[in-house]
TORNU-224236 format. One record per atom (N, C-alpha, C): residue in one letter; y negated, z, x negated. Coordinates in pm, whole numbers, plus 50000, padded with zeros to 5 digits. Example, Ala and Ser with C-alpha at 12.3 -4.5 7.8 and 13.67 -1.06 7.14 Angstrom:
% TORNU-224236
A505695078048681A504505078048770A503305078048680S502255070848715S501065071448633S499975078748710
% end
This chain:
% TORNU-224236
X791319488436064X791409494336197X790099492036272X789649491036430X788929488236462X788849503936547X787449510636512X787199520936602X787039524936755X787709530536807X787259525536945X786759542737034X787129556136960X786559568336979X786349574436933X785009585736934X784149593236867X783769605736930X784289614636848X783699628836878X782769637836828X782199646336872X780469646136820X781509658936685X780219659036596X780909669836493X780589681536576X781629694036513X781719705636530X781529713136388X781299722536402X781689738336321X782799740736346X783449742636195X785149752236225X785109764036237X785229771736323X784669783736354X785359795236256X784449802336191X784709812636106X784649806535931X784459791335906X783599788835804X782609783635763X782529778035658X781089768635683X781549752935644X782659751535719X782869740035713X782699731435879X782799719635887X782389711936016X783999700236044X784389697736117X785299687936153X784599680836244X785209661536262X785029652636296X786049649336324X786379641836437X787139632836510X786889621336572X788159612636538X787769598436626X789399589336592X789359581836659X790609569036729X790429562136696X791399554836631X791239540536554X792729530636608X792449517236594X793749511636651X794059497536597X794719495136554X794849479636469X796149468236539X796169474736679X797419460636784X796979470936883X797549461637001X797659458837141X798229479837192X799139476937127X799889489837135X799599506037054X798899503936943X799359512236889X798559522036802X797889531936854X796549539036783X796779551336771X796189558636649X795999569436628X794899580136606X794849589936637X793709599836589X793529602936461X792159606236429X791679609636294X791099622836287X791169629136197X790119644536194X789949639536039X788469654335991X787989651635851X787289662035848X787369669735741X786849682835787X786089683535623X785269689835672X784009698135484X783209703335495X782329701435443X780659703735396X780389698835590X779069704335607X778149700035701X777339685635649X777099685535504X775909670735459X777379660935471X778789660335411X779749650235429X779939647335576X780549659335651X780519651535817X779699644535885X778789652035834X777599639335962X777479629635881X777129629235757X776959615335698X778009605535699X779229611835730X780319605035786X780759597035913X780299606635987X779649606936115X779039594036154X777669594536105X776869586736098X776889569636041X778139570835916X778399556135850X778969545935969X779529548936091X780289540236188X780169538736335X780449534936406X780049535236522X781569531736615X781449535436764X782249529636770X782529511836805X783209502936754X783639491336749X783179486136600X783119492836538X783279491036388X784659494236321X784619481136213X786199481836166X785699487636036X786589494436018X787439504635891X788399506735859X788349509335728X789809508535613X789479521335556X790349531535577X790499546535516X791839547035440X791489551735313X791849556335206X792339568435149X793249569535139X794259584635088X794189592835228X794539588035360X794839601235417X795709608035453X795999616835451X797279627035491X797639625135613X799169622735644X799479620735745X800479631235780X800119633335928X800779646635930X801259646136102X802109655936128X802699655136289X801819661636361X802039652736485X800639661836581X801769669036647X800599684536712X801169692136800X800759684736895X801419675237031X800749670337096X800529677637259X801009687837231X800919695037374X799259699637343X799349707237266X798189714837199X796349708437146X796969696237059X795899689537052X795539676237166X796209669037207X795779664837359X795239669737418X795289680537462X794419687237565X792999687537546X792549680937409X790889682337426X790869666637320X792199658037303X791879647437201X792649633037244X791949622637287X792619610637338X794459613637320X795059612137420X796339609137415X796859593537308X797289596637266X798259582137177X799499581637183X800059572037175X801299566737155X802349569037020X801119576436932X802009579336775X802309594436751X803499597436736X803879614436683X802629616736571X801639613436508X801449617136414X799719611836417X799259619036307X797579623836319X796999619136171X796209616636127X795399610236025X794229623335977X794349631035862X793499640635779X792779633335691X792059634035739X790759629235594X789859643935542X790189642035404X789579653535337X788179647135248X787429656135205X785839653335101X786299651235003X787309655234932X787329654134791X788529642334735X789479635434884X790439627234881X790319615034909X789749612935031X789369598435137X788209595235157X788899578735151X787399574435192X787679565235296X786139566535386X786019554335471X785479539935474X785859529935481X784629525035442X784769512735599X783649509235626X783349500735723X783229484135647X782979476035749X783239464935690X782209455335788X781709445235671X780569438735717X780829426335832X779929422535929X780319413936035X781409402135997X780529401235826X781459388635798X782559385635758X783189401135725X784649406635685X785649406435823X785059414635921X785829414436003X786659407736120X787489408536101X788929406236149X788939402136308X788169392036348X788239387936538X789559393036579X790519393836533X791719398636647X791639415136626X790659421936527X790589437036545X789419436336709X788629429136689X787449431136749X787909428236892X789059423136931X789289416637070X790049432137111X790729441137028X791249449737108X789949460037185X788909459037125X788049462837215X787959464137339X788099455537406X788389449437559X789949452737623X790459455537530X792109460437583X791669476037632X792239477137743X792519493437787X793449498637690X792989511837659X794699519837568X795169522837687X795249526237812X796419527037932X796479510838031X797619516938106X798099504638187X797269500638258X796239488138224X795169485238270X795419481138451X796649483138526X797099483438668X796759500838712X796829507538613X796949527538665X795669525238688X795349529938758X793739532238797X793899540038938X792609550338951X792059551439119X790919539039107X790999532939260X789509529039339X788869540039329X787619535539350X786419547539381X786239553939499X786789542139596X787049545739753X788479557039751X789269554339665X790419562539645X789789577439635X789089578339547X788689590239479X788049598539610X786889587639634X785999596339803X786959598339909X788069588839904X788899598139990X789899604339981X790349605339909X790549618839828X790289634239828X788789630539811X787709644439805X788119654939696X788349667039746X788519674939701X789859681839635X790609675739702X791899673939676X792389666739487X791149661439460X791009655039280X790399666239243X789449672639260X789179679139178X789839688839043X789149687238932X789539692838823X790889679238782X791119669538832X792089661738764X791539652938690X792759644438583X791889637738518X792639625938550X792129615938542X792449601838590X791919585738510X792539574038571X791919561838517X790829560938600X789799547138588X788789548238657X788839528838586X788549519338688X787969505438689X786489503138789X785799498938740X784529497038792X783539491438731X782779485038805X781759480638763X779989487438751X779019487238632X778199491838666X776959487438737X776669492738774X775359495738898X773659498538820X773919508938761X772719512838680X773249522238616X772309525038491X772459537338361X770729541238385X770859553138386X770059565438391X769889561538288X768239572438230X768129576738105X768199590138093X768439588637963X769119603937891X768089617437894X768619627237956X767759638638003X768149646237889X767319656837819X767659666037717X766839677737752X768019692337741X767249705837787X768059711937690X767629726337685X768199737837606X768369747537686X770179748137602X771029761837710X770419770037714X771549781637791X770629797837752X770729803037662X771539796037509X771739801637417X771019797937327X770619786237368X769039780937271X770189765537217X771199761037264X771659752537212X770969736937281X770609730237178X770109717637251X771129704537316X771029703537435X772079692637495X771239680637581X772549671937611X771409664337646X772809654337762X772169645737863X773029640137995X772589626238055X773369622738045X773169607238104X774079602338215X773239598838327X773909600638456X774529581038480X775539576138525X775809561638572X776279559438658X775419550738764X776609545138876X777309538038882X778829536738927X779019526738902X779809522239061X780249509439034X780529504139227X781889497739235X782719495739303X783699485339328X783539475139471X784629476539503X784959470939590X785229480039797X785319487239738X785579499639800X784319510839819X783369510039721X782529517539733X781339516239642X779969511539722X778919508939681X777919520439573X778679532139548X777659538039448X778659552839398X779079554339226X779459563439269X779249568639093X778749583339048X778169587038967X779509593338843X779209589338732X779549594038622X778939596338541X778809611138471X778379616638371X778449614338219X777469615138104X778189612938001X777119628637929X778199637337833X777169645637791X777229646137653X778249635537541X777989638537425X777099624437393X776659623437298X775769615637196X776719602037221X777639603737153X778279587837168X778549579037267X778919583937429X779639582037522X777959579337613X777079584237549X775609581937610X774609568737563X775129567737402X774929558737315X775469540137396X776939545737372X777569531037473X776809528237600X776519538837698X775719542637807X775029530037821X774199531437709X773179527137691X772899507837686X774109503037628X773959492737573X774639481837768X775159491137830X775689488437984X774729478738015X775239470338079X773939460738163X774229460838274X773709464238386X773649465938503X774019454038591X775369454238680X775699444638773X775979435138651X776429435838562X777299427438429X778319433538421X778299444938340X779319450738276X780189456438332X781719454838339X782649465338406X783069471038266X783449486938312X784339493738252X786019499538273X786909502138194X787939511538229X787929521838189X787559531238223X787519546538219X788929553838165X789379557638077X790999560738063X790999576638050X791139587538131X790839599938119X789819605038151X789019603538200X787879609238283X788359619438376X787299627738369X787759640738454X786999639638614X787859641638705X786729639338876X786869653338902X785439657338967X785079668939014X784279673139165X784449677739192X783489680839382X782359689239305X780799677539328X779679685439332X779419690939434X779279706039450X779089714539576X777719708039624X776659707239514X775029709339519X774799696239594X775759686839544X775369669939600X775839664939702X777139674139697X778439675839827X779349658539798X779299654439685X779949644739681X781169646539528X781879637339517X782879634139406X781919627139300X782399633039182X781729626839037X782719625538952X782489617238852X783389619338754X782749628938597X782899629238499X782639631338396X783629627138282X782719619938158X783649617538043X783699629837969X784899631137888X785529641637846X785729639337697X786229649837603X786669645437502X787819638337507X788379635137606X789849627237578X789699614437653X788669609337699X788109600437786X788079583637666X788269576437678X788139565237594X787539551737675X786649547037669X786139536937816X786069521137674X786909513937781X786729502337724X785569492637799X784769482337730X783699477737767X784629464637836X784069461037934X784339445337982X786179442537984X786799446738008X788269447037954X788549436338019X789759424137928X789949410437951X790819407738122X791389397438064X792349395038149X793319406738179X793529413938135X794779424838194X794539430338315X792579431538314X792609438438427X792129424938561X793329427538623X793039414238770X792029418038833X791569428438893X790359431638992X789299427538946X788989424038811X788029424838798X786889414438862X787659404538872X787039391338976X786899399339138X787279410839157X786599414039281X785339423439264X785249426039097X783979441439134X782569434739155X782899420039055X780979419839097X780899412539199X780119422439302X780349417039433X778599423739479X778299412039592X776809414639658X777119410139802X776859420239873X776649411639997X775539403740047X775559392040149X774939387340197X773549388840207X773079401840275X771809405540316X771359407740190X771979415440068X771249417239973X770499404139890X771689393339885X771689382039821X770019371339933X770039374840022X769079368840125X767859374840074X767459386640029X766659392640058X765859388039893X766559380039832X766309383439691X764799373039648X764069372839598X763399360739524X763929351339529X763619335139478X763919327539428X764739327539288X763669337339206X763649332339063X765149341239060X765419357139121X766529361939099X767709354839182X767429347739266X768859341139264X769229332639208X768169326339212X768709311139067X769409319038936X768699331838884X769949338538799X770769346538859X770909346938960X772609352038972X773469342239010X773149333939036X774029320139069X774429313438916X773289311638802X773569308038667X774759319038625X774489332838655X775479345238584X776839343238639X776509343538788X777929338738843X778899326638852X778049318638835X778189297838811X778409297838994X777639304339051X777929300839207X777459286039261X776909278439191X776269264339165X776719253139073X776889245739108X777289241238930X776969224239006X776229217938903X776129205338910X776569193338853X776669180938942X777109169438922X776639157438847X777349157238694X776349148538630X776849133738563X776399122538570X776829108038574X776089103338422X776329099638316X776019100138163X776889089338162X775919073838064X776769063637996X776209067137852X777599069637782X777809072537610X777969055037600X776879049937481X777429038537427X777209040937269X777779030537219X778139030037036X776159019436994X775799029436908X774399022536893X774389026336748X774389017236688X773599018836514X773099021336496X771799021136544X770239021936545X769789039136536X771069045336604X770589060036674X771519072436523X770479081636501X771119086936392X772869095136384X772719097436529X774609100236528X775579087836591X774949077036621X775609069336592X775659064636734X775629076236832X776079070536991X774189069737099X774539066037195X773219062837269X773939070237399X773239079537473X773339085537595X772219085437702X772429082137842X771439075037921X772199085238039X771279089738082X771539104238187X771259091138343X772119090238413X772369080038535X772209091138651X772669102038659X772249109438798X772239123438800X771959130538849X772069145938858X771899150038998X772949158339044X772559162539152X773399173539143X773429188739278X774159196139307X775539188339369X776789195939314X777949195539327X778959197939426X779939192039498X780279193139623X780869206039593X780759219839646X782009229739649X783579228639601X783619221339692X785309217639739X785549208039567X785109200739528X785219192739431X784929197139342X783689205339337X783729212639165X784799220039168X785789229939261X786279239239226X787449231939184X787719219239236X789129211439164X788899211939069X787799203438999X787649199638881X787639213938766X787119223038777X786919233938762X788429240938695X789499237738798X790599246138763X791759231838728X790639219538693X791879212038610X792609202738725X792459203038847X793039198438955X792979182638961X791119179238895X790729165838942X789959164938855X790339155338728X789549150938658X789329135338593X787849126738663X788089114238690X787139110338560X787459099038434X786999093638354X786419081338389
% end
């Protein structure tokens, strides 16, 4: 199975035991939830053995029917009647090394678990307003920037900690999502700015009074896929710059955003001949280089025009 959600451990309230949760999914279609409950030293060290987009193979677990009215409400929605128990003294997990794993586990990564078409715009959402609040929704976008992670203590003395992200479309140049557990701050993290799009699947939108604007926040039932493939079409519209910004830039940063974007691409004239002499056998003599007509790279490009 390839992991794709993680929930921070808890205390089961009224023993001294701790539960863990997380989502695992092995096709296009079809994933389930996990819990694992014990000792405080087994959960976190459990905890701790995986990440999410790590593949795993679990061993002896109890399978059992979900209440899904009941446990949804605070645990990724799935597609399966039924829930995965891992116990301390029954199951095991075990993860699996880069060189074990399975490329067609690793590609569902990039798959949305919802209909990668359901989505709000961000412009949707701002106009909207208030009228979203407290709902929970899809979310496609691209990021902007990742904050770093702020950490304070409640009034109860509990330590927490928040990581703020913008992210942008097409529709709207800046718009903030929250992350407040460990894992969902962790991914946060690895975001590259004006690279990476996400799909948000369950995120909660809310009206900040203090900011007077719409936010989102990830949730426990929130699942964000990194970069998601072809399913999602927009995505050739999020990374987007306008003009003035693109004018205003250095040299050295536009020459890389033109390499990131291939907004350039050049024209190159090479005679391959058969030479003995040369240790792979062929001789190559570079005849011209220059920038590329528009109109003509983009034939060639999509297969239209290709001259030998």
């Amino acid at each position: 199975f390839i992991h794709i959600f993680q929930l921070e451990i808890k205390p089961y309230i009224g023993t001294e035991r701790y539960t863990f949760s997380f989502t695992i999914r092995d096709s296009p279609t079809y994933f389930i939830n996990a819990q694992s409950w014990g000792r405080e030293e087994y959960i976190r060290s459990l905890s701790e053995s995986f990440r999410v987009g790590d593949c795993v193979t679990i061993e002896n677990p109890l399978i059992q029917s979900k209440e899904a009215e009941r446990e949804e409400k605070f645990n990724p929605v799935t597609p399966s009647g039924y829930k995965l128990l891992l116990s301390e003294n029954h199951s095991v997990v075990k993860t699996s090394s880069c060189y074990d794993t399975d490329t067609r586990l690793l590609s569902l990564l990039h798959l949305p678990v919802k209909n990668p078409q359901d989505y709000y715009s961000l412009g949707d959402i701002v106009a909207n307003g208030q009228s979203l609040h407290g709902r929970v929704l899809n979310m496609l976008a691209a990021v902007m920037a990742v904050g770093e992670p702020k950490y304070f203590m409640t009034s109860d003395k509990r330590k927490g900690q928040r990581c703020e992200v913008k992210l942008y479309d097409e529709t709207e140049r800046s718009f903030p999502i929250v992350c407040w557990d460990n894992e969902s701050i962790q991914l946060a993290q690895s975001w590259i700015p004006q690279e990476t799009v996400i799909f948000a699947s369950d995120v909660r939108i809310n009206f900040d009074k203090f900011r007077n604007c719409m936010t989102a926040t990830v949730i426990s039932k929130t699942i964000i896929t990194t970069n998601p493939g072809k399913s999602c079409s927009s995505i050739s519209l999020l990374l987007v710059i306008i003009v003035q910004e693109f004018l205003m830039m250095e040299e050295d940063q536009k020459t890389s955003l033109k390499w990131q974007l291939l907004l350039e691409r050049s024209k190159i004239y090479f005679k391959v001949t058969s030479s003995p002499n040369w240790r792979s056998g062929l001789k190559v003599n570079l005849l011209s280089c220059k920038l590329a007509d528009p109109v003509e790279a983009s034939q060639s490009f999509l297969g239209r025009d290709w001259n030998y």
